[in-house]
Each structure stands twice: as structure tokens, then as C-alpha cells.
C-alpha positions in Angstrom: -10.5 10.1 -7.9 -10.6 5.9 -8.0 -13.4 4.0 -7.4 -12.2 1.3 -5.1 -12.6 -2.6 -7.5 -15.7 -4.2 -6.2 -13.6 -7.5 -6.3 -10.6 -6.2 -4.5 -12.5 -4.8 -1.8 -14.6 -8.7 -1.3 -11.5 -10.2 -1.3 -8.9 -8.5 0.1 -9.5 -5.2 2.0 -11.9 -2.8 2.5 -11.2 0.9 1.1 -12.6 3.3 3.2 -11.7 6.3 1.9 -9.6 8.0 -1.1 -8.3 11.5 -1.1 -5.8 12.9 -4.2 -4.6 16.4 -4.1 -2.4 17.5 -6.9 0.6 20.0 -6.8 1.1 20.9 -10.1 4.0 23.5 -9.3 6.2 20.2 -8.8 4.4 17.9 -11.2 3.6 16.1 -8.2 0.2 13.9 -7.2 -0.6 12.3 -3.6 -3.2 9.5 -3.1 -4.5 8.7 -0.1 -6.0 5.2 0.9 -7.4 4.9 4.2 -8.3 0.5 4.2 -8.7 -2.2 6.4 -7.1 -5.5 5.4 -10.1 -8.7 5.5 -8.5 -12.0 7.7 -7.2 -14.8 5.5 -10.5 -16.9 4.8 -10.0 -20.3 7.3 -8.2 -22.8 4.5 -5.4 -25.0 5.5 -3.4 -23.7 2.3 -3.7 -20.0 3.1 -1.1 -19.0 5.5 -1.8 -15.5 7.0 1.6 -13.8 6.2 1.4 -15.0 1.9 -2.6 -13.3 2.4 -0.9 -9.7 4.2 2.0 -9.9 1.3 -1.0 -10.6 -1.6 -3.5 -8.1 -0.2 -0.6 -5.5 0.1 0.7 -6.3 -3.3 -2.9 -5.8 -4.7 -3.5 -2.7 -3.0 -0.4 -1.5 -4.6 -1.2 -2.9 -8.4 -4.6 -0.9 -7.7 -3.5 2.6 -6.3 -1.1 2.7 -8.8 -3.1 1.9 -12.1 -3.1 5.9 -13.1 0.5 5.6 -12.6 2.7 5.9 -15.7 5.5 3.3 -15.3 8.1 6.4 -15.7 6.9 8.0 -12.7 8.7 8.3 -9.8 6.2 6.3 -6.9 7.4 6.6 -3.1 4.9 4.7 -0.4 4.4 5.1 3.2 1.9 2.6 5.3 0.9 3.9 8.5 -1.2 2.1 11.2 -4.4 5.4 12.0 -4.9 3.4 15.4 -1.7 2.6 16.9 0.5 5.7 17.0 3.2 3.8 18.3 3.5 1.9 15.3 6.3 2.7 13.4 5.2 3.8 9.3 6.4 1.1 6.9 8.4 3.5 4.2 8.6 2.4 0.0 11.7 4.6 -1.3 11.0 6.9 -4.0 11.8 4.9 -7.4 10.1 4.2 -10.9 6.6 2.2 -10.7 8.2 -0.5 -12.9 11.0 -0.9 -10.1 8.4 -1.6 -7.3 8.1 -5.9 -8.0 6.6 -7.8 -5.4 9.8 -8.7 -4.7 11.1 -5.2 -2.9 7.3 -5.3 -1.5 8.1 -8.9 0.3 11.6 -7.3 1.1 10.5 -4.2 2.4 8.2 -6.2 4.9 10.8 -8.8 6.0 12.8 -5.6 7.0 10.4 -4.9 9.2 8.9 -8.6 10.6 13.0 -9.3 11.1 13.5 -5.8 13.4 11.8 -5.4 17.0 9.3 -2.7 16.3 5.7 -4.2 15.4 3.1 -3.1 12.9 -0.8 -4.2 13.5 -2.0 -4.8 10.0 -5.6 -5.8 11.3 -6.3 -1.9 12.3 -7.3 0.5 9.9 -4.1 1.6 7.5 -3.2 4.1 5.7 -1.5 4.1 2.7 -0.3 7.2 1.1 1.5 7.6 -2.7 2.8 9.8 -4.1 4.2 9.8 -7.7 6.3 12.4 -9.5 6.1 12.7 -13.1 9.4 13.1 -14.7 10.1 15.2 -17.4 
């Protein structure tokens, strides 16, 4: 199991809880990360959707660091609080494939369609990564 970085966690979000269970029949691992997002400190240069896109792009570089870049990652975001919330879905592909670019892409998707996602509730973020043979 990961110990949540102290800095990340100050900066960026708060990691309330990790769960991994592994499924070694399918050389298969799933992380769960249960966090709440921290507000954009009050700075005219800090816009709040560049802070959602860097806090989610860190929460990814950090749940993934026991990821081998050959390993097949998919990620799903899911609001605990708001049910109605539809999940924010990563397609399966290698860790090496998931650039900040497909996360900024991913999320555009979603701010561009009419369902909403409250990133200020508690999230969680589920990955799970399939080691290829």
C-alpha cells in the first residue's frame, strides 16, 4: 500500500483513504483513492480550472508511480457524494500513453457535454493496471 506524499496532500488534495487488492489469476491490481481536491489558493494568476487540471494530473503521476510504463492503466473518477454525477472514465491504455494532454482532453469532454461533475466533494479515483505479458 502507498503512503499518500506529505507535499501533495498540502498542496493539492487530501488522500483520505487507499485500498489495493490484487487479482493475480489475471495479472491484474486495483487501487483505490478516496481524496478531496484543496480550493486554488486566492492568487490573481491561479485560475481554478489550470489548479483541478494540475491537482488531477498529480494525483495521477502519484497513484501510478508503482506502475510499470508497459502496463495497461484504465481510470475512473467518481464523485462518493453526488450519485447523480456521472463517473469521469480514462480508457484502458499503456501508462506512458496517459500525457496530460488526454488528461486535459478527457475533462474538456466532459466540461463541453451537459452532465456536471462536483470536484469540491469527496472523489474517488479508482486504477487499475494490467501487467502484460
Amino acid at each position: 500500500m502507498s503512503q499518500p506524499s506529505e507535499e501533495l496532500e498540502a498542496q493539492q488534495c487530501e488522500i483520505l483513504e487507499v485500498q489495493t487488492r490484487g487479482y493475480r489469476r489475471f495479472i491484474t491490481r486495483g487501487t483505490q483513492w478516496k481524496v478531496r481536491l484543496n480550493p486554488p489558493l486566492e492568487t490573481p494568476l491561479r485560475d481554478p480550472v489550470t489548479h483541478f487540471i494540475d491537482s488531477v494530473k498529480n494525483l495521477f503521476s502519484h497513484s501510478l508511480e508503482d506502475v510499470g510504463d508497459a502496463e495497461m492503466v484504465g481510470i475512473t473518477i467518481n464523485n462518493e457524494i453526488s450519485q447523480s454525477d456521472k463517473p469521469i472514465g480514462f480508457s484502458f491504455r499503456r501508462k506512458d500513453q496517459l500525457s496530460p494532454g488526454v488528461i486535459r482532453s478527457v475533462f474538456d469532454k466532459v466540461s463541453q457535454s451537459n452532465n456536471s461533475f462536483n470536484a469540491t466533494d469527496t472523489l474517488i479515483v479508482t486504477v487499475h493496471s494490467v501487467t502484460m505479458p
